[in-house]
N, C-alpha and C positions, 0 to 999 in steps of 0.2 A: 726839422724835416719830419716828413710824418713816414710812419710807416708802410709800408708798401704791402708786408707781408700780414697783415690784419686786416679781416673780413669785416664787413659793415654789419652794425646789429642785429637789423632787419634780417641778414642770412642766416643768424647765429641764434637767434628766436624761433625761427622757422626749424632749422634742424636739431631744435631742443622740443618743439612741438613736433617734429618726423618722432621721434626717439623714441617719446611720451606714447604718441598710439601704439608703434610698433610695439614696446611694451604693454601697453594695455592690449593689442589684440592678441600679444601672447600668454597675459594673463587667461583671458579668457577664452582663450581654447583648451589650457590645462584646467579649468574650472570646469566647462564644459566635458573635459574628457572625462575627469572625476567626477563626475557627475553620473555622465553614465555608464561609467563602471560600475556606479556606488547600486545605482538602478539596474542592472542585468544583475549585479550579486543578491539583489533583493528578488527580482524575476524567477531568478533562475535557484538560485543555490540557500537564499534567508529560508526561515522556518515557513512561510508564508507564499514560497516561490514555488514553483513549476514543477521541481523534483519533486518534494514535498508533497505536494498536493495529489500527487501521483501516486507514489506510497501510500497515501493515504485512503483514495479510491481503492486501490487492491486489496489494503489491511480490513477495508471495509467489507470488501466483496468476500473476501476469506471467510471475515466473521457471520456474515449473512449465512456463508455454506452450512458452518461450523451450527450453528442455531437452527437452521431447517435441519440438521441430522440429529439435533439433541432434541426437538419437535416431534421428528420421527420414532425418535425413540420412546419418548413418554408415552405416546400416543398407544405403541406397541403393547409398552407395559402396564400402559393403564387398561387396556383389551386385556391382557391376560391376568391380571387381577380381576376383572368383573369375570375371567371364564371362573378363575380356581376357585370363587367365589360364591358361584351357583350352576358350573356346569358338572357334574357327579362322572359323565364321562370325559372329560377331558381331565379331574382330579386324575381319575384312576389311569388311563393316557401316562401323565406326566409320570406316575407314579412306577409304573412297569418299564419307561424308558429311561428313566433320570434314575431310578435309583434302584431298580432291578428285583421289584417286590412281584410276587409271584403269590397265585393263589396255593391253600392246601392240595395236595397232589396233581396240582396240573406240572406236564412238563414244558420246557422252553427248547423251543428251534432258532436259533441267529445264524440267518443267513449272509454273506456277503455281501452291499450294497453292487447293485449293477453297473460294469462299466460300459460307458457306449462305445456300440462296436461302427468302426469305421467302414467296413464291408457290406453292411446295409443300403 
């Protein structure tokens, strides 16, 4: 007697090839998913991604400040070196304000700098 309850091969191929895709399309869509995880962490968060790149414009833009005020500076004191260098008044300037030198018998008046008055 043959079996009754045994499916013919043709069905039993078929639903070993159902099984096969279905495995394979869920391979690849956890491939695909890893994939673009792996790609937004690179995007967004790698040394080379979005944050990153952002920090990086600002650190930049800081340091641009940082060098035009160190600029400004030089520039200041490279002026006040060619004064103290050949201006005889501005020597003598820095000389009675900075360090409080005073000719023989003159006397010195210091008055309070001015506040501005709001009532004006």
């Amino acid at each position: 007697m043959k079996n009754i309850h045994r499916t013919p091969r043709h069905l039993e191929k078929e639903r070993e090839q159902l099984r096969r895709i279905s495995f394979q399309r869920k391979l690849r869509k956890i491939v695909i998913g890893v994939g673009i995880i792996i790609l937004i962490w690179f995007f967004i968060g790698g040394d080379l991604g979005i944050i990153s790149m952002f920090r990086s414009i600002r650190y930049r833009e800081y340091l641009e400040k940082v060098m035009e005020a160190e600029e400004k500076k030089s520039s200041e004191l490279t002026q006040k070196i060619e004064k103290l260098s050949t201006d005889t008044f501005f020597i003598e300037q820095v000389a009675r304000t900075k360090y409080g030198m005073v000719k023989d018998g003159e006397t010195v008046f210091l008055f309070p700098p001015e506040k501005p008055n709001s009532n004006k």
